[in-house]
MOPAC internal coordinates of N, CA, C and O (Angstrom, degrees):
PM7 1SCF
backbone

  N    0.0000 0     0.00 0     0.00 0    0    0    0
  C    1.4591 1     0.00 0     0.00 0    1    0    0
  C    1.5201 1   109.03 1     0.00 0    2    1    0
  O    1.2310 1   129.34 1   -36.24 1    3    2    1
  N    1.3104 1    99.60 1   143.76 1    3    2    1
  C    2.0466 1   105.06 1  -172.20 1    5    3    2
  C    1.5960 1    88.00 1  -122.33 1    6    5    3
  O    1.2310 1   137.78 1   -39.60 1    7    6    5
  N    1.8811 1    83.15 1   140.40 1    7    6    5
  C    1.0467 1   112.71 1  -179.91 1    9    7    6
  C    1.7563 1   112.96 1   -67.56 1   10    9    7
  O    1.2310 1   129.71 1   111.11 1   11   10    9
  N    1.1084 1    98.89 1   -68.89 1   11   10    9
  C    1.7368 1   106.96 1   176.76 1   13   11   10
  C    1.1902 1   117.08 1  -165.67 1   14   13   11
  O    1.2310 1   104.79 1   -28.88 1   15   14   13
  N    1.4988 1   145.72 1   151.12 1   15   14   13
  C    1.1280 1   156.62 1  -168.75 1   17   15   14
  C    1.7443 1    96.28 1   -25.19 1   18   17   15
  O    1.2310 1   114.07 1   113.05 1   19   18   17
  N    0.8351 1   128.83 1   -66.95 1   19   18   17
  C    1.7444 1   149.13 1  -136.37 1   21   19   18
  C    2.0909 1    85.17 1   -80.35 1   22   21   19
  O    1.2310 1   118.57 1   133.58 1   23   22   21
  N    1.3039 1   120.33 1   -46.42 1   23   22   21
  C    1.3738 1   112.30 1  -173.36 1   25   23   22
  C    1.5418 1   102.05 1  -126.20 1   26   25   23
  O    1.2310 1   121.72 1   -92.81 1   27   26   25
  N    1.1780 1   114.31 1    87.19 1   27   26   25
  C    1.7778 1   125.61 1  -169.56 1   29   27   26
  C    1.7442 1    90.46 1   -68.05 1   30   29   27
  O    1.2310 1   116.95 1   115.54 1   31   30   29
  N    1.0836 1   123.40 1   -64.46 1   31   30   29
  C    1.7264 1   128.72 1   177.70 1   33   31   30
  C    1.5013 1   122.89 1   -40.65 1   34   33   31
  O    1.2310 1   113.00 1   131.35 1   35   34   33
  N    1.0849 1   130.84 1   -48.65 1   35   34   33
  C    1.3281 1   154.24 1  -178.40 1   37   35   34
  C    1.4677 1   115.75 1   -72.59 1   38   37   35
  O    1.2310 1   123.88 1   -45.76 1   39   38   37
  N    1.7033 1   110.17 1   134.24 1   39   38   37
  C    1.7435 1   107.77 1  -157.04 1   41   39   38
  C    2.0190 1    66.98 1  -136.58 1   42   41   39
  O    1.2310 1   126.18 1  -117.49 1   43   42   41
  N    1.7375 1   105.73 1    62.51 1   43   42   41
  C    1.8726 1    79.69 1   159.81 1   45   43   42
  C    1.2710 1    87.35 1  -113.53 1   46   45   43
  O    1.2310 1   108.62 1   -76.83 1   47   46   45
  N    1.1928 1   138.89 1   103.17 1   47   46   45
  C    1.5459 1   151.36 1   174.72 1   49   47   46
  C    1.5074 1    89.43 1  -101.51 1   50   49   47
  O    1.2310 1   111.59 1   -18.03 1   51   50   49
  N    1.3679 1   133.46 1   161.97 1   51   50   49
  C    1.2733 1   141.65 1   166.78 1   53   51   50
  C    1.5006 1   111.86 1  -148.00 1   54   53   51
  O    1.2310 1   108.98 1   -35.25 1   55   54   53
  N    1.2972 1   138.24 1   144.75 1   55   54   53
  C    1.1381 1   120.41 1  -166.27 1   57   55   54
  C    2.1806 1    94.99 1  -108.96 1   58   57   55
  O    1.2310 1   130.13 1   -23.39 1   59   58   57
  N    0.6197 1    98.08 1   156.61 1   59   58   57
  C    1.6516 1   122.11 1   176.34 1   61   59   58
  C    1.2359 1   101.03 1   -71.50 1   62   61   59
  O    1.2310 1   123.04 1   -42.95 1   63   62   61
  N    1.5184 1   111.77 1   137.05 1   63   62   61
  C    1.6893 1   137.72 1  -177.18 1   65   63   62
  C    0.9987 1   101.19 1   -58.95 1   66   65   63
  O    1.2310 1   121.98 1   114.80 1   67   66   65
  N    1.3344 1   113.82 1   -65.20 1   67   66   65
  C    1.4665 1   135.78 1  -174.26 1   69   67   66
  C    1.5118 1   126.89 1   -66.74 1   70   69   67
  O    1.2310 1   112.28 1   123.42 1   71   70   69
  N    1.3668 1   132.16 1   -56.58 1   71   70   69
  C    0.8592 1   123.53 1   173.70 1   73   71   70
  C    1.5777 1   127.09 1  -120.75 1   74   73   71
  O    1.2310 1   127.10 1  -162.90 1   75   74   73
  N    1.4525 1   103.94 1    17.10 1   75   74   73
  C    1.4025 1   130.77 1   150.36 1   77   75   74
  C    1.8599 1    98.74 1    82.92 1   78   77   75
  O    1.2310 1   117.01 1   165.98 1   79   78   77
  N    1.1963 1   123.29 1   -14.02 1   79   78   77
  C    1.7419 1   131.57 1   178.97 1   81   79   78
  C    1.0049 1   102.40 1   -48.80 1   82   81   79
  O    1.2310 1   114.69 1   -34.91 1   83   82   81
  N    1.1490 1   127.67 1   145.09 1   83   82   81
  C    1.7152 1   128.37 1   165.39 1   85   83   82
  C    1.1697 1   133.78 1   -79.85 1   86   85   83
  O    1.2310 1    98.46 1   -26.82 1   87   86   85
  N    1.0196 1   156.21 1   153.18 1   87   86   85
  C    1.8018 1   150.81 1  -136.70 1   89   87   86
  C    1.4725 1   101.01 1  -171.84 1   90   89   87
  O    1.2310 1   119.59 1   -29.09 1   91   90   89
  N    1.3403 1   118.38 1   150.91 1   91   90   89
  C    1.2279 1   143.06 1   176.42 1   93   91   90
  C    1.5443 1    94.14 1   -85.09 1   94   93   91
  O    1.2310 1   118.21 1   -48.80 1   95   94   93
  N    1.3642 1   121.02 1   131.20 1   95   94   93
  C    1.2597 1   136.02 1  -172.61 1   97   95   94
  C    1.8066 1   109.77 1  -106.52 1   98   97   95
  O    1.2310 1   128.66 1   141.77 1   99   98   97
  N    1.4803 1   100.93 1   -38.23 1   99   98   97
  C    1.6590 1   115.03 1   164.17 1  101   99   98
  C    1.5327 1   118.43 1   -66.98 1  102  101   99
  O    1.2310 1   116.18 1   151.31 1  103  102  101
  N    1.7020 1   124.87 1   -28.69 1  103  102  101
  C    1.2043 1   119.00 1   175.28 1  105  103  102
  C    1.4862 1   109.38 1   -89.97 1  106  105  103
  O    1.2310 1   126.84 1   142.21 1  107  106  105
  N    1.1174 1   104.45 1   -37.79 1  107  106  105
  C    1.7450 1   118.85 1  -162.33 1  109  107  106
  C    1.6152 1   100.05 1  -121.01 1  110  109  107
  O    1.2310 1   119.20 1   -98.97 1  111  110  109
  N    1.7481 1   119.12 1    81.03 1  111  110  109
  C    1.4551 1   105.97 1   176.19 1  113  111  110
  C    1.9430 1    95.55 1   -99.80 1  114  113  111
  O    1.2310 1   134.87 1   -38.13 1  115  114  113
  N    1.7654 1    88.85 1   141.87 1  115  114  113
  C    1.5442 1   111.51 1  -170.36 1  117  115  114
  C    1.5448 1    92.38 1  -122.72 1  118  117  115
  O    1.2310 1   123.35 1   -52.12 1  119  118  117
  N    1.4370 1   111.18 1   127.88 1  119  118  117
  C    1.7452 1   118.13 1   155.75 1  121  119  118
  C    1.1792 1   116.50 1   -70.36 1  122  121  119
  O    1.2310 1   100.41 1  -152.95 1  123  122  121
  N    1.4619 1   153.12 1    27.05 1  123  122  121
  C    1.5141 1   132.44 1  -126.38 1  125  123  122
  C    1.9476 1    75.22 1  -175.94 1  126  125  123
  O    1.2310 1   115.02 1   118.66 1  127  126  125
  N    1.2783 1   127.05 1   -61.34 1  127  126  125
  C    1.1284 1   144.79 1  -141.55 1  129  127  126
  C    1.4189 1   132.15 1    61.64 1  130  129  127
  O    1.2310 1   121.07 1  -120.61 1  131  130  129
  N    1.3127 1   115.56 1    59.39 1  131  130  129
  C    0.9608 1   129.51 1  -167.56 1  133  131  130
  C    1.9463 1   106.06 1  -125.20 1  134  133  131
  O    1.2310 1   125.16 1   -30.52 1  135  134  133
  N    1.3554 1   107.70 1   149.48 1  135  134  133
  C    1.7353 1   118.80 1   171.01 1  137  135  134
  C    1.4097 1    93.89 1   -62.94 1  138  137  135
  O    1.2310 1   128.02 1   -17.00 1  139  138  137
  N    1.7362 1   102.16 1   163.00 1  139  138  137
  C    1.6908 1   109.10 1   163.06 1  141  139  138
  C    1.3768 1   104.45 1   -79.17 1  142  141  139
  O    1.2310 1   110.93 1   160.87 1  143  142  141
  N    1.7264 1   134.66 1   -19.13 1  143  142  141
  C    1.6325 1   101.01 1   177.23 1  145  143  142
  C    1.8430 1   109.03 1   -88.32 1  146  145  143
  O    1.2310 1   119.12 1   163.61 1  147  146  145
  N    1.2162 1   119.29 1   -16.39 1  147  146  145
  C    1.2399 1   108.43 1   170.67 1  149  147  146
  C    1.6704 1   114.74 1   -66.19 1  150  149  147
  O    1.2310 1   123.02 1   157.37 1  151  150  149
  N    1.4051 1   111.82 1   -22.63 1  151  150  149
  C    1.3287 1   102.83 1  -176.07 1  153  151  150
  C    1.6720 1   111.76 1   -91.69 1  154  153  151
  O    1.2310 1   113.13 1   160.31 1  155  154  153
  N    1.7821 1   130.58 1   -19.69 1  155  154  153
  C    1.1581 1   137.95 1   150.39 1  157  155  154
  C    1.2700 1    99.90 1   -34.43 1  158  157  155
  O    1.2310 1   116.74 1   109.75 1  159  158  157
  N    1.5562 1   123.81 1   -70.25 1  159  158  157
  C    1.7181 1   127.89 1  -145.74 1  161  159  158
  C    1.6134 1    91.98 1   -71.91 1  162  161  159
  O    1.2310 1   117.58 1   123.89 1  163  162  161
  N    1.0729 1   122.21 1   -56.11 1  163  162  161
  C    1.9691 1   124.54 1   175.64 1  165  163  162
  C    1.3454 1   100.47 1   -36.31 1  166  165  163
  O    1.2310 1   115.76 1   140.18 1  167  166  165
  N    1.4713 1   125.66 1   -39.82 1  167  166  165
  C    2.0715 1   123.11 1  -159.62 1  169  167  166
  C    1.3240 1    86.36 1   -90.01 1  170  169  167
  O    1.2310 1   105.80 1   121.63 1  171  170  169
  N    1.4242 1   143.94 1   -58.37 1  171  170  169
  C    1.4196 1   146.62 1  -166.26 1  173  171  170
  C    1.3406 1    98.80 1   -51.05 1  174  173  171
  O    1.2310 1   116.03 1   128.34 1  175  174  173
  N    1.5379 1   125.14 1   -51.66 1  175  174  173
  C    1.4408 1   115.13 1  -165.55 1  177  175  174
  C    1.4245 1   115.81 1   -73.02 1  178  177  175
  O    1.2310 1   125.20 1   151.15 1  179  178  177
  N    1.8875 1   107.61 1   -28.85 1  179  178  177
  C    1.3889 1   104.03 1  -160.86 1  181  179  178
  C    2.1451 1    86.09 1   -75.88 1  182  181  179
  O    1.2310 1   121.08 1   142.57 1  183  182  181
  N    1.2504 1   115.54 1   -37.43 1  183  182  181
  C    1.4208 1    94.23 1  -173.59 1  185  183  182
  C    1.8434 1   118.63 1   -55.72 1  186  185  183
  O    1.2310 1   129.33 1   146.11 1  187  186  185
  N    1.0846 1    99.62 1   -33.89 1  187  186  185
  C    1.7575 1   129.37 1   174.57 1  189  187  186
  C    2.1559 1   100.53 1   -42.41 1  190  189  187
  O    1.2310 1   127.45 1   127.36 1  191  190  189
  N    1.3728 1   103.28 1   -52.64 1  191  190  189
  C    1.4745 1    99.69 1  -174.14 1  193  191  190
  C    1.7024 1   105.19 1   -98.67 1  194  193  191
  O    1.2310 1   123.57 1   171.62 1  195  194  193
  N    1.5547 1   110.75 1    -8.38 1  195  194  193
  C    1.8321 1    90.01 1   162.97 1  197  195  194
  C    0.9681 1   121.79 1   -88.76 1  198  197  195
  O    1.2310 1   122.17 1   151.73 1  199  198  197
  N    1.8195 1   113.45 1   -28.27 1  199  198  197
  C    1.5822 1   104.45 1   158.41 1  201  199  198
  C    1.5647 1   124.21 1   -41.41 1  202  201  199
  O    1.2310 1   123.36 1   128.59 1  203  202  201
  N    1.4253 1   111.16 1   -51.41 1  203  202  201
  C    1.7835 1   109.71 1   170.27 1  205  203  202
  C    0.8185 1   118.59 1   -38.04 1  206  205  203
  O    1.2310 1   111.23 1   126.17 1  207  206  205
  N    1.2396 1   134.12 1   -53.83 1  207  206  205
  C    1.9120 1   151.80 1  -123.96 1  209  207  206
  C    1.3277 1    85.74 1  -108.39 1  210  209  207
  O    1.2310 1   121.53 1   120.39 1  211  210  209
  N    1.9603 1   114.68 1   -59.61 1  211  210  209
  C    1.8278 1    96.20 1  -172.47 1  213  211  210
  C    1.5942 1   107.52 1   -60.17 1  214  213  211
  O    1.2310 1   112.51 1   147.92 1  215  214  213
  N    1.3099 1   131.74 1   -32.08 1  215  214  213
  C    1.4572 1   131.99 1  -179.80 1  217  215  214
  C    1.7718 1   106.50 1   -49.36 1  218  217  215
  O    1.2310 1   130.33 1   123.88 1  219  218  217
  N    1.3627 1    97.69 1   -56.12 1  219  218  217
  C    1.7525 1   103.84 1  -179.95 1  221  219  218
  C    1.3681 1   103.69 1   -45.79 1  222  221  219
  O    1.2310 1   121.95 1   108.49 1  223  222  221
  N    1.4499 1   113.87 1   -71.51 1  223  222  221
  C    1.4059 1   109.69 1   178.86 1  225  223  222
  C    1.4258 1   124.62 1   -34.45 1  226  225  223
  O    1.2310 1   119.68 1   111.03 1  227  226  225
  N    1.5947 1   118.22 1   -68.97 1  227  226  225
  C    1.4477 1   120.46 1  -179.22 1  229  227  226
  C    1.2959 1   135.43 1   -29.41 1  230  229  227
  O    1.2310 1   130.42 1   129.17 1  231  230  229
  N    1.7068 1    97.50 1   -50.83 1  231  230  229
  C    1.1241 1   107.98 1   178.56 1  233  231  230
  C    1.6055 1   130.44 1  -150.14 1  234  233  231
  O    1.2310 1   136.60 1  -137.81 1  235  234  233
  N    1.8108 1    85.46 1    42.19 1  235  234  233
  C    1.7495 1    94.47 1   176.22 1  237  235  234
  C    1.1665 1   144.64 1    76.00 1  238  237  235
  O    1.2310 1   109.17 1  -173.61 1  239  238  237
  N    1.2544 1   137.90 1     6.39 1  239  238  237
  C    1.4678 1   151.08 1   -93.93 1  241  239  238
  C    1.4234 1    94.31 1  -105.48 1  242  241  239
  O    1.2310 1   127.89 1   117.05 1  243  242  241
  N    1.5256 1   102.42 1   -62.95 1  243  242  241
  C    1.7251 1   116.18 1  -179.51 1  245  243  242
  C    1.3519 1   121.68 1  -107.25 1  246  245  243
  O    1.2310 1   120.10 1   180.00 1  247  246  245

């Protein structure tokens, strides 16, 4: 089994925490073990709930 274009020899595939797909570990190394789109959608959300939170703060909401 090949990893990805870039390492035809190499079987370090790793599969993702999250959504279990397999990932190149030599192109894309993650401390977390996670893919880069699971880790996009994790950064989108965390900006997603400080936008809330600074709103709460500003101006009290809940």
């Amino acid at each position: 089994m090949t990893c990805c274009d870039k390492h035809p020899g190499h079987s370090h595939a790793k599969s993702c925490k999250i959504c279990k797909s397999e990932y190149c570990h030599d192109c894309h190394p993650s401390f977390l073990g996670i893919c880069d789109k699971c880790g996009y959608k994790i950064l989108i959300l965390l900006v997603i709930v400080m936008v809330i939170m600074s709103y709460i703060a500003w101006f009290g909401v809940l």
